[in-house]
N, C-alpha and C positions, 0 to 999 in steps of 0.2 A: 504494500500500500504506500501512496504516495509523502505520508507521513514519517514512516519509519524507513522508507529510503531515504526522505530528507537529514533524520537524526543520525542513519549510518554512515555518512560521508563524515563526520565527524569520529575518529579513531578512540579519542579519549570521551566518549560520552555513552551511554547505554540507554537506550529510550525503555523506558518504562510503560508498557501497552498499558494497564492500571488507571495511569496517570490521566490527569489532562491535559492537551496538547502545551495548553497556556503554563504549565507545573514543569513541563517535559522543557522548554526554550527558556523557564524562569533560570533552571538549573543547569541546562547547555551554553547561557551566557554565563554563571557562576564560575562553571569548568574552564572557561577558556577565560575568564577574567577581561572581562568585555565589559566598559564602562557604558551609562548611559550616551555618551558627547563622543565615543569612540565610532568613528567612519566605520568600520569594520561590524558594529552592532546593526547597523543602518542593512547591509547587506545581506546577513545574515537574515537579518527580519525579515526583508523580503522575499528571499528564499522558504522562510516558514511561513509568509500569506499564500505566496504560490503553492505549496504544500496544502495547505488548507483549502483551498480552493479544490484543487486535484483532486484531495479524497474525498471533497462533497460530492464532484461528480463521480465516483465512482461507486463511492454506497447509492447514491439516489437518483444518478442522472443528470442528463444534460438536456433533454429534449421537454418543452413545458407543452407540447402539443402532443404528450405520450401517457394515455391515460394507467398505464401501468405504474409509471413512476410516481404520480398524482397519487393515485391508492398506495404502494409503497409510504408517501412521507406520511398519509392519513393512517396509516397502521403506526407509524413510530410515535405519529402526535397523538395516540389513543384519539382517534376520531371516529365514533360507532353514532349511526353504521357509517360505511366506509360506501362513502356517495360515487354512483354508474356511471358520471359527466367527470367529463374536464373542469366546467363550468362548476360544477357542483363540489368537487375536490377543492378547486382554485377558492370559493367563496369560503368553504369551512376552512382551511388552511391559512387564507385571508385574517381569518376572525381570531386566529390560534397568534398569541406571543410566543414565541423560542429565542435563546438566545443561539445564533447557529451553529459558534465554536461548541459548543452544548452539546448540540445535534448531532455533529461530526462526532466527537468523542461517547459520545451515547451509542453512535453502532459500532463502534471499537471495544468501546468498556465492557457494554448491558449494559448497564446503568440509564433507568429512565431518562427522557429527561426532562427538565423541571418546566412546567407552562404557567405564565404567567397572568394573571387576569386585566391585566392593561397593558397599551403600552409603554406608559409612566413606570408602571411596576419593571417591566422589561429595562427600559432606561437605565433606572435606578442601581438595579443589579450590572447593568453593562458597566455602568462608570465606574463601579464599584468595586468588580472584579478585574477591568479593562479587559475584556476579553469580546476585543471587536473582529469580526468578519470582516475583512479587504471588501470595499464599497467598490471598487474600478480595478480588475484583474485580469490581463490576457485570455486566463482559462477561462471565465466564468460560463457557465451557457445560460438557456433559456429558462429552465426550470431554476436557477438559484435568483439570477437578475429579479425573478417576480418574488422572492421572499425575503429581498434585502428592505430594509426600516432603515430610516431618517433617524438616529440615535441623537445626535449631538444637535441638530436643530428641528424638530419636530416641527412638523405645519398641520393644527388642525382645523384651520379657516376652509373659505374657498379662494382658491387661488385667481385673480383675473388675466387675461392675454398666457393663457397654460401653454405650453409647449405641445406639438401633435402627438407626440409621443404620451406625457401625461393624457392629453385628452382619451387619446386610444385606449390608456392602462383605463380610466376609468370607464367608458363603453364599456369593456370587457367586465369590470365587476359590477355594472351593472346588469348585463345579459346575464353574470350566471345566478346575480343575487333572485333574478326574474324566472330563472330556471329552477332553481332550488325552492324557490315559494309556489311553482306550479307542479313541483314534484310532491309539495305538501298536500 
């Protein structure tokens, strides 16, 4: 896995599957005595968002137009029942806080993982823990791009002159919120 090819390139560090990734880079900068202001930590880190990234796609996918992967993440997020639509995955998933480094190490560990009742709650724990998902990644695909959250500036107005891209995100959670209420 993309994770623990990342920690074995280092000779002097032993990744700890156990762990969490964010526990496993706490103690791989410790070993190699890598300051915060050191050039050399900077690279490093990014090597372990690319790493993060990588294993998201390959525990869950990369394709968001692949109703398998949809029911996949709705199984990890205990989301019963586990909705027949894309639309209908994407809404209940939508409505679900995770924090994603979380997720990732959740299907490495077992270990549930934790779902939060807001996204404030979400927030709160991100800052807290620092344990952010890379917002802008070469790897990223479809399926992750739609489950990344605005952490450090939250917007819950409405926005005016939105971008087509937002416009479009929201179209889409409104067809399936419309979908999901006519499945009821």
């Amino acid at each position: 896995m993309p994770l623990a090819a990342f920690f074995a390139q280092f000779a002097s560090f032993s990744f700890n599957e156990n762990q969490s990734s964010n526990k496993n880079f706490d103690r791989l900068v410790k070993v190699m005595r890598i300051t915060k202001n050191d050039p050399e930590r900077r690279v490093v880190r990014e090597g372990f968002k690319d790493a993060l990234v990588q294993e998201f796609n390959e525990r869950f996918g990369t394709d968001g137009n692949d109703l398998s992967n949809w029911q996949n993440l709705c199984n990890v997020l205990r989301i019963e029942p586990v909705p027949d639509t894309i639309q209908g995955c994407r809404q209940r998933v939508w409505d679900t806080h995770v924090n994603l480094v979380d997720l990732v190490d959740s299907a490495r560990t077992g270990t549930p993982v934790k779902l939060f009742a807001s996204l404030g709650e979400l927030t709160s724990y991100t800052l807290r823990t620092d344990k952010f998902f890379p917002k802008q990644n070469a790897y990223q695909g479809g399926l992750l791009k739609e489950l990344l959250r605005e952490i450090i500036n939250p917007y819950f107005g409405k926005r005016r002159n939105g971008s087509a891209k937002r416009k479009e995100r929201k179209k889409k959670q409104r067809a399936a919120r419309a979908a999901v209420a006519d499945g009821d």
